[in-house]
N, C-alpha and C positions, 0 to 999 in steps of 0.2 A: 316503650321508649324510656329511656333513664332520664337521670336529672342533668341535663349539658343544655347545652346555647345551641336553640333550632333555627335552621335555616328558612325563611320564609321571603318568598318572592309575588311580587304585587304586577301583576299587568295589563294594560290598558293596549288601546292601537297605537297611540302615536308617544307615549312616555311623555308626557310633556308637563300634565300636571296630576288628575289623581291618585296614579300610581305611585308618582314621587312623592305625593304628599302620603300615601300611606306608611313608604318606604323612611320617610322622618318621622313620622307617629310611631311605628311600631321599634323603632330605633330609640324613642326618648320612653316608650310605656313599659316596655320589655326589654330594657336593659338588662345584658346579663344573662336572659333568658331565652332572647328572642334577637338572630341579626336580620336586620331586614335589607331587602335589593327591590330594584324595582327595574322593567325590561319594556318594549313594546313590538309589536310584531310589525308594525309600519313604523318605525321610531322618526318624532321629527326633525331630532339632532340637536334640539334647545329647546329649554326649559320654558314655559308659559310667563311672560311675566311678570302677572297679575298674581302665579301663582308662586313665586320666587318671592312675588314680595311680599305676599303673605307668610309667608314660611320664617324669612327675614323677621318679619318683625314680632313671630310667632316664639324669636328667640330662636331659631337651628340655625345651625352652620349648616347652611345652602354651597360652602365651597368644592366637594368635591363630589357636588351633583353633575350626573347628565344623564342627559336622554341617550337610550342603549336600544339595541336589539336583545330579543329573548334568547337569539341562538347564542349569546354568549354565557348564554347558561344552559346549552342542553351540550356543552362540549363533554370530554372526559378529563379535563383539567378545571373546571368550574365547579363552585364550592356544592355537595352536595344538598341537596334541595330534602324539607321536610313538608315545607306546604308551599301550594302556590293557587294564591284567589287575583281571579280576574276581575277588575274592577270597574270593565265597561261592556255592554253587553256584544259589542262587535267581535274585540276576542275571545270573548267565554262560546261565541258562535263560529269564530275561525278553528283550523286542526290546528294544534300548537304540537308544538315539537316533542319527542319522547325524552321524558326528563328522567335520566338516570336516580336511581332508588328507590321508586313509584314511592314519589311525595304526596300528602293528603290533599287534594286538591275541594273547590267550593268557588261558587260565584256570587260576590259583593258587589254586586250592580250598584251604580251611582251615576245621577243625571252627568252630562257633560258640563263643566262649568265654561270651559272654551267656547263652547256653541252657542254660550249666555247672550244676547244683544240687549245691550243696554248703556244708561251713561256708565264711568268709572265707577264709581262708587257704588249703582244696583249691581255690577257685573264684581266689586269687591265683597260684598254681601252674597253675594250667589257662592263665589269658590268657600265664603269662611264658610259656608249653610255642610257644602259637601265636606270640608276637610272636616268639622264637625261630626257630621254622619260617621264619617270613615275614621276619627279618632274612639269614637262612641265604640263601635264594633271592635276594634281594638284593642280597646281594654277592658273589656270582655273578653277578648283572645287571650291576653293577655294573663288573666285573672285566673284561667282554667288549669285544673292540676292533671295535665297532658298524661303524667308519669301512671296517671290514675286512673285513666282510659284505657279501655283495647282500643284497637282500629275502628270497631266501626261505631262506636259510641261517638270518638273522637271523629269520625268523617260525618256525621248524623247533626252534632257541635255546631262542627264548624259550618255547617250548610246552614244551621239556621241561625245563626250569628248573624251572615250574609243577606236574614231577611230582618233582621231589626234595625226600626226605622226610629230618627227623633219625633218625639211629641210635636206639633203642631204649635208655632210659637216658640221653640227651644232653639233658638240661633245665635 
């Protein structure tokens, strides 16, 4: 792979929040380097808002978020894909679609923060725990000199990127 701006795409079932919050982390960690999207194979048509206003206040420009299907990335008009990590384990366990250029694919498993029940504030502590996790592993991603990998170095990477977890206490 040469030195250019990779396409990488984040997926979850319902796009509502971990995916998109990967899709702003790997936007603000790998600029330049790295464009990020985010897709879901049940898409729930709006953004979480617990996790909007994290993002919000995380500093991103949340405006020209939403929640997508992934088919608008397996078209042949849709920006060619370099990697694509599922971020929750229901899609990394559904068939996803054939994504034209056989992109590096890996599964970044992350609890559900929507599933969270709690008052506000434990259930805002729970999405910062994950967008944490998944900024963590990102810039890691982020950090790797891609150009310097073959394939399966770079597929071997990124699998185990996908299993690095924070310290205990680190939220």
């Amino acid at each position: 792979m040469a030195n250019r701006e990779y396409n990488v795409l984040f997926l979850c079932t319902g796009n509502s929040a971990r995916s998109i919050m990967a899709e702003c982390a790997i936007n603000r960690w790998g600029r330049g380097k790295f464009k990020g999207y985010s897709a879901g194979s049940h898409p729930k048509g709006a953004i979480d808002p617990t996790a909007l206003e994290l993002l919000q206040e995380l500093n991103y420009d949340t405006s020209g978020l939403r929640s997508k299907s992934w088919d608008e990335f397996a078209r042949a008009d849709s920006p060619p894909l370099d990697f694509v990590f599922t971020v929750c384990d229901r899609a990394a366990a559904e068939q996803c679609p054939l994504w034209p250029g056989q992109p590096v694919t890996a599964h970044w498993g992350v609890a559900d923060p929507v599933a969270f029940e709690g008052s506000h504030e434990e259930k805002r502590r729970c999405f910062f725990r994950i967008y944490r996790e998944l900024e963590n592993r990102i810039k890691i991603f982020a950090s790797l000199r891609i150009e310097a990998l073959d394939s399966f170095a770079l597929q071997d990477r990124v699998k185990e990127i996908g299993k690095v977890k924070l310290p205990e206490g680190r939220e």
